[in-house]
C-alpha positions in Angstrom: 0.0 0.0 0.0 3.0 1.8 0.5 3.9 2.2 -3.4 0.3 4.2 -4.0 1.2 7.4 -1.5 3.3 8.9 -3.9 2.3 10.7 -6.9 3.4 8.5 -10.3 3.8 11.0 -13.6 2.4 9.6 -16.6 3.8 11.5 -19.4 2.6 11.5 -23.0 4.9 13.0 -25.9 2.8 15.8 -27.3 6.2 16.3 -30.1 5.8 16.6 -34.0 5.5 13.2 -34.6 3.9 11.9 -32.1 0.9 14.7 -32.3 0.6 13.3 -35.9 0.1 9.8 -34.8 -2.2 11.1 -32.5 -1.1 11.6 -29.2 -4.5 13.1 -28.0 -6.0 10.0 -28.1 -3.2 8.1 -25.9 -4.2 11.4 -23.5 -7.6 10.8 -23.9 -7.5 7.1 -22.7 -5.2 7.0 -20.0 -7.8 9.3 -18.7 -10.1 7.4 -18.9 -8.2 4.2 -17.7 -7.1 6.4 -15.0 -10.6 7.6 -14.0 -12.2 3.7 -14.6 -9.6 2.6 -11.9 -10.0 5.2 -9.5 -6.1 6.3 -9.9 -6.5 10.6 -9.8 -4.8 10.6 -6.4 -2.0 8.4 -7.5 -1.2 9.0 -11.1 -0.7 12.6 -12.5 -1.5 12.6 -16.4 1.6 15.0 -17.7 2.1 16.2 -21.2 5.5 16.3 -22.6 7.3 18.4 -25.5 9.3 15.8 -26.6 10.3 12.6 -25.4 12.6 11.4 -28.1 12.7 8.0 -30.0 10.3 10.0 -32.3 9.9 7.3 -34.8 8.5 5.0 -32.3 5.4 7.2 -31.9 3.8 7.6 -29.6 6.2 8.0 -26.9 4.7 7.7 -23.0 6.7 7.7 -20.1 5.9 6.2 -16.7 7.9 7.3 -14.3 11.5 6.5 -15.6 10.5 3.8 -18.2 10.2 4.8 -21.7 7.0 3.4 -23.9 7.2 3.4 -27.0 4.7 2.7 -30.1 1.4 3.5 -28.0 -1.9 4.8 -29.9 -5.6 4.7 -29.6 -5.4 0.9 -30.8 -3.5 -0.2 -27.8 -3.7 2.2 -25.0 -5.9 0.8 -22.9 -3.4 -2.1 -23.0 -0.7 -0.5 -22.6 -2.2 0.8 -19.1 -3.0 -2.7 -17.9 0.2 -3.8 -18.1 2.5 -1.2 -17.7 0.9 1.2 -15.5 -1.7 -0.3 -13.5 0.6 -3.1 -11.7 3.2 -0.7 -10.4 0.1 1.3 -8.8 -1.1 -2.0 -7.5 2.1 -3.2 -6.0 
């Protein structure tokens, strides 16, 4: 219970390429993976400039690990396995 009282940033590339391979929809659904799993006290949705690696877009970044290749088509995914078991554990 320990891991969930501090504040995890997840950060979504809002760069060139990444806005062109929509990045507002990888926003858009960690939201609302966020908000389904009751996670707005322990996960801070972040925007980022650039996150490099741009031709693996989109880039997210949880904490200090880099994810690359997320869109609308896997997001929710991406959240399950990446994100929600390291503010579970």
């Amino acid at each position: 219970r320990e891991a969930r009282t501090r504040m995890k940033a997840l950060t979504v590339c809002m760069g060139s390429a990444c806005h062109l391979k929509d990045a507002l929809a990888v926003v858009d659904a960690f939201r609302a993976e966020i908000r389904r799993n009751g996670l707005e006290p322990f996960v801070e949705l972040k925007g980022s400039f650039c996150l490099g690696r741009c031709v693996e877009a989109v880039m997210v970044k949880f904490d200090d690990t880099l994810i690359p290749g997320v869109g609308a088509h896997n997001a929710q995914e991406v959240f399950q396995n990446e994100v929600l078991p390291r503010c579970r554990s």
